[in-house]
C-alpha positions in Angstrom: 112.9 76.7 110.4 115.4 74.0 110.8 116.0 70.5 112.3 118.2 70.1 114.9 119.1 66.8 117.0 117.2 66.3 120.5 120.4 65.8 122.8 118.6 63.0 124.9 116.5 61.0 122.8 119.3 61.4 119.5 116.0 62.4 117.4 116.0 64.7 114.4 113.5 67.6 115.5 112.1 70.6 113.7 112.7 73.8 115.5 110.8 77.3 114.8 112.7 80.1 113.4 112.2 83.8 113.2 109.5 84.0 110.4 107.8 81.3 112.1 108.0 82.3 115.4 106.4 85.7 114.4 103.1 84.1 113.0 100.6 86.8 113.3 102.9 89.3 114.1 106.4 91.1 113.2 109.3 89.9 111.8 112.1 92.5 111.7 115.7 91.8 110.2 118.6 93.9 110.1 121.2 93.5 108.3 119.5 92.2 105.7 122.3 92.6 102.4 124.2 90.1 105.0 121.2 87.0 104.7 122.6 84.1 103.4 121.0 82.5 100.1 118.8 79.8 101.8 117.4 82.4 104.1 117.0 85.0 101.0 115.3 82.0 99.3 112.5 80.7 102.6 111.7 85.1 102.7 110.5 84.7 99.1 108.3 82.5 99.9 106.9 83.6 103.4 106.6 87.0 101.6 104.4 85.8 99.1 102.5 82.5 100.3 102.9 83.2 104.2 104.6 80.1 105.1 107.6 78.6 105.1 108.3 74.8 103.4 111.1 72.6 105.1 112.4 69.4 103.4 115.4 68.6 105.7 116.9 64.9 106.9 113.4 63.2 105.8 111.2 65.8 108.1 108.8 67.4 105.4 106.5 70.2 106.6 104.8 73.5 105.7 104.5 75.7 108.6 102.6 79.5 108.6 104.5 82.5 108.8 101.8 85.1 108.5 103.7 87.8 109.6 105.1 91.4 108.4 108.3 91.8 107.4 110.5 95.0 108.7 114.2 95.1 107.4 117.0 97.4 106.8 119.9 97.0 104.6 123.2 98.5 104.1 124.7 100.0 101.3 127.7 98.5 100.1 130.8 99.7 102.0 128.8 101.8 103.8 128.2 104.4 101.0 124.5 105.2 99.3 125.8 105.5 94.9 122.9 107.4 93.5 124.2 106.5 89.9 123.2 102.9 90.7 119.9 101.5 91.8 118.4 100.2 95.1 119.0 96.4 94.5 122.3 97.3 93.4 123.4 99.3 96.1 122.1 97.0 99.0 123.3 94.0 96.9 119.6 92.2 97.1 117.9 90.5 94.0 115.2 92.5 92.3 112.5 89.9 92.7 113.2 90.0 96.9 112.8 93.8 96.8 109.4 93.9 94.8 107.8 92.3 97.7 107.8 95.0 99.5 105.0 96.9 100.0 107.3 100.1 101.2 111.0 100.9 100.4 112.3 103.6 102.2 115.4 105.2 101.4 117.2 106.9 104.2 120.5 109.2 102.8 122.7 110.8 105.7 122.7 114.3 104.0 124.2 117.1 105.4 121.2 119.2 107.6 122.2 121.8 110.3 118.5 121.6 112.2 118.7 118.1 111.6 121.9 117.4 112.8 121.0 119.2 115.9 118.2 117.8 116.7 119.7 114.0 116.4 122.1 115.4 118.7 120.2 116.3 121.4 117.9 113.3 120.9 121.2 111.0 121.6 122.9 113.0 124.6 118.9 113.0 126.4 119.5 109.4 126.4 122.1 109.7 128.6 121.2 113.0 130.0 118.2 113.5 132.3 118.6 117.5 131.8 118.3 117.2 127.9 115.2 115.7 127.5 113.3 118.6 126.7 116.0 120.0 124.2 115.2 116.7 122.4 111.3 117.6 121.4 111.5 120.5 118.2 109.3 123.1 118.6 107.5 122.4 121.8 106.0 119.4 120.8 104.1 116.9 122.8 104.6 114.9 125.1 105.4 110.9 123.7 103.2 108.2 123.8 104.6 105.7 126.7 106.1 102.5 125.3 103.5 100.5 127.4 100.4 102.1 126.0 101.7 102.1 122.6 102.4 98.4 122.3 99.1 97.1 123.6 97.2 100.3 121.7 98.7 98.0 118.5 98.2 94.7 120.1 94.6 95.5 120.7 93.8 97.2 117.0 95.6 94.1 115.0 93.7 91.3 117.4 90.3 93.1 117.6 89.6 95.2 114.7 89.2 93.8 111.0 88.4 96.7 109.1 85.9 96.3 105.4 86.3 97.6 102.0 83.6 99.9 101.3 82.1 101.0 98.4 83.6 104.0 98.3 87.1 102.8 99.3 87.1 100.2 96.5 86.1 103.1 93.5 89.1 105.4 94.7 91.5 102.0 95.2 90.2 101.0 91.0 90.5 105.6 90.6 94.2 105.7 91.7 95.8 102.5 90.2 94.3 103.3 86.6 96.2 107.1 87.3 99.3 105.0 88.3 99.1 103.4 84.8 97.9 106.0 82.5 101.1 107.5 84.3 103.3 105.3 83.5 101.6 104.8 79.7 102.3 108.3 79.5 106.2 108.5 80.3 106.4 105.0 79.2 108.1 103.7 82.4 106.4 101.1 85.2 104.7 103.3 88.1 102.1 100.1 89.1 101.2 96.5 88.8 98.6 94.9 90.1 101.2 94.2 92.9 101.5 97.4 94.1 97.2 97.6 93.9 97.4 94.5 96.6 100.2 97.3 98.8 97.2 99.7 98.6 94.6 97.5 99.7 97.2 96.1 102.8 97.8 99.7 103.9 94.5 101.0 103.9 93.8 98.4 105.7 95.9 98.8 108.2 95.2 102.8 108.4 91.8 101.9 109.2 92.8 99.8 111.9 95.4 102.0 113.3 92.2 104.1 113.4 90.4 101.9 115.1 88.0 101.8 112.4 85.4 98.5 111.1 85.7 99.7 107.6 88.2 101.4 105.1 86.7 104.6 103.6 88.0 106.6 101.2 89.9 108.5 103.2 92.1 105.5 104.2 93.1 105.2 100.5 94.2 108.7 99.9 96.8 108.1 103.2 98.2 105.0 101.8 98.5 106.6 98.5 100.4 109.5 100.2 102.2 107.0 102.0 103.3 105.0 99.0 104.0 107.9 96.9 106.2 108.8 100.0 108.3 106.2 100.1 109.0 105.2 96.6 109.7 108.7 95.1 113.2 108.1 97.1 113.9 104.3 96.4 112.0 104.2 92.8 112.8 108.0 91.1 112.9 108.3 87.8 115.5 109.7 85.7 113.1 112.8 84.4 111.3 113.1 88.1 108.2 110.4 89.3 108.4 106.8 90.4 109.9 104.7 88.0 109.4 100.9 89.0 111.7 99.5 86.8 114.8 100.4 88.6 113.5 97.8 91.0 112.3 95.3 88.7 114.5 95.1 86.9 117.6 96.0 89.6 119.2 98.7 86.7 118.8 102.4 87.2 117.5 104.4 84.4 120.4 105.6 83.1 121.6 101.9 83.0 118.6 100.5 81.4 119.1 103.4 78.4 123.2 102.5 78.2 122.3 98.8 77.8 119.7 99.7 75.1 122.3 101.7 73.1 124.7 98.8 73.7 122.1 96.0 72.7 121.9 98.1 69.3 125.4 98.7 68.8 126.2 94.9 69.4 123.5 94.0 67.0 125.1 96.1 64.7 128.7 94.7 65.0 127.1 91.2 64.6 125.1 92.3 61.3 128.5 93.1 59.8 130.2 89.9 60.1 130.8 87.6 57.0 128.3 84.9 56.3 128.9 81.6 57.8 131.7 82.9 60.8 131.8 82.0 64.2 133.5 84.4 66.4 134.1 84.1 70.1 132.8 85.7 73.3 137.0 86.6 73.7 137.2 88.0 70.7 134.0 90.4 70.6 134.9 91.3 74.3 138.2 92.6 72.6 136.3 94.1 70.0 133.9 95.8 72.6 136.7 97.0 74.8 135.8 100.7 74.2 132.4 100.3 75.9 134.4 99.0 79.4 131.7 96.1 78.7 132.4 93.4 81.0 132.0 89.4 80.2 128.7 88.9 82.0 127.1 91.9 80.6 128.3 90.8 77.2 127.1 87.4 77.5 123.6 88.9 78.9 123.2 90.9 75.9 123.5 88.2 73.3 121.0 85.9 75.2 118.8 89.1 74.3 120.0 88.7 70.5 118.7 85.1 70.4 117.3 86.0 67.0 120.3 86.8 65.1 123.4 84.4 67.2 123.1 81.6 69.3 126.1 81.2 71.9 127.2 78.1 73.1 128.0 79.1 77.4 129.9 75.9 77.5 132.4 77.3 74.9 132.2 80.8 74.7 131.2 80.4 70.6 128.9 82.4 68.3 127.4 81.1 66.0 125.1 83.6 63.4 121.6 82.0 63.4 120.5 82.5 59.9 123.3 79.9 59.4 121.1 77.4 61.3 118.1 78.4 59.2 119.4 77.5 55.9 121.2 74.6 57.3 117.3 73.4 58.6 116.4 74.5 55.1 118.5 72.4 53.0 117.6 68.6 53.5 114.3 70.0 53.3 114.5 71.1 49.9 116.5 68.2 48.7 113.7 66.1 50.0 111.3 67.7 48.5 113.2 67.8 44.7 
């Protein structure tokens, strides 16, 4: 949403924009790692509360945006680097990315049959005679755009399928698996976030269905699904879903490096003499083997709070236990 000036009367207005507009319906973005911050910022909150909140030239209002959100993003420069992770590589915040329910990640990898096949698909688009080579295997015919769009227009407007009993045990069944899971390889594989995706896609594979309730059955598909999707955009380093590499927007293998650098900084800072201040200049120097860079550096000492403090304005550390006995010596005077 946004407010725009009426060209005959001269008056501020409030005009509908694309999450509003698709109230009750589908939003879809591309280009999505393009979104400016103000539009990244009104998505975090339509994803989560379903509206969107506008504060503009004295107009206040909260508008619904009930709608489903379906983007695609780019990798940066155009090229997928497994060594980094999803928020990394599409250049999207972590807390943006946990609100969806599905990530997919699609990788151009090199496929013969594949390749083939999206071949032929693309020439019978522009090629009456092709358009059998385009179906693999003999497969049937395609549902007509027509019929498909009101078959889904009629199953979100009329059908509003029910948890059953049944549906709920297997939904509490597989999210206490997800987290014994992750217990067990002590990564993230669910929170009670991803419980909610279960419940919205059974849901909806019950009303795909055509269906007034949500059995069982409808759980195991979602789970399939969501296993699906996130054993490409959420692996783990050993194999299985890993959340953290979206939570936290670090792959595995980044998350154990900044570990071993957390310690080794800690270290360096243990060694210093009592009572000196260093600088973030000077440890960066002293860090240089690592190729640690100043914003990592300055991330990991916010994470040290217990041993430094570090003044951002000036770039100086300062050990804490100095603090501490400084806070302890008018104390004891005061109390001789």
């Amino acid at each position: 949403a946004y407010v725009s000036e009426d060209p005959e009367t001269r008056e501020l207005v409030l005009e509908s924009g694309a999450l509003v507009l698709s109230d009750r319906g589908i939003c879809c973005i591309d280009e999505f790692d393009k979104m400016s911050d103000a539009a990244r910022s009104m998505l975090h909150e339509a994803m989560e509360q379903q509206t969107v909140s506008v504060a503009k030239a004295g107009l206040i209002s909260t508008l619904n945006a009930r709608a489903s959100v379906c983007a695609c993003a780019n990798p940066i420069g155009s090229r997928y680097n497994p060594a980094l992770s999803v928020s990394e590589n599409i250049n999207l915040p972590p807390t943006l990315l946990t609100r969806f329910d599905l990530i997919y990640l699609v990788l151009d990898k090199y496929d013969e049959d594949k390749d083939r096949r999206l071949a032929r698909h693309l020439i019978s688009l522009y090629h009456d005679g092709a358009t059998g080579a385009a179906r693999p295997h003999g497969g049937a015919e395609p549902i007509p755009h027509d019929l498909l769009r009101d078959y889904i227009a009629y199953a979100r407007a009329r059908v509003q399928p029910q948890l059953t009993d049944a549906a709920a045990s297997k939904l509490v069944s597989v999210y206490q698996d997800m987290r014994r899971d992750g217990r067990e390889r002590k990564v993230v594989v669910a929170t009670p976030r991803q419980l909610e995706s279960l419940i919205r896609l059974s849901e909806a594979h019950a009303r795909m269905r055509l269906k007034d309730t949500v059995g069982a059955e409808e759980v195991e598909a979602a789970t399939r699904l969501w296993y699906t999707a996130m054993s490409g955009s959420a692996a783990g380093a050993h194999g299985g879903i890993d959340l953290e590499n979206i939570h936290t927007g670090q792959s595995a293998a980044q998350r154990e490096r900044t570990k071993t650098l957390a310690a080794d900084l800690r270290k360096l800072l243990a060694q210093s003499p009592a009572g000196a201040t260093t600088s973030v200049a000077e440890l960066l120097a002293g860090m240089a083997p690592y190729g640690v860079t100043r914003e990592q550096l300055v991330t990991l000492l916010r994470e040290l709070s217990d041993i430094v403090t570090l003044d951002e304005r000036t770039g100086i550390i300062r050990p804490r236990r100095n603090i501490v006995a400084a806070n302890a010596g008018p104390a004891a005077v005061e109390v001789a």
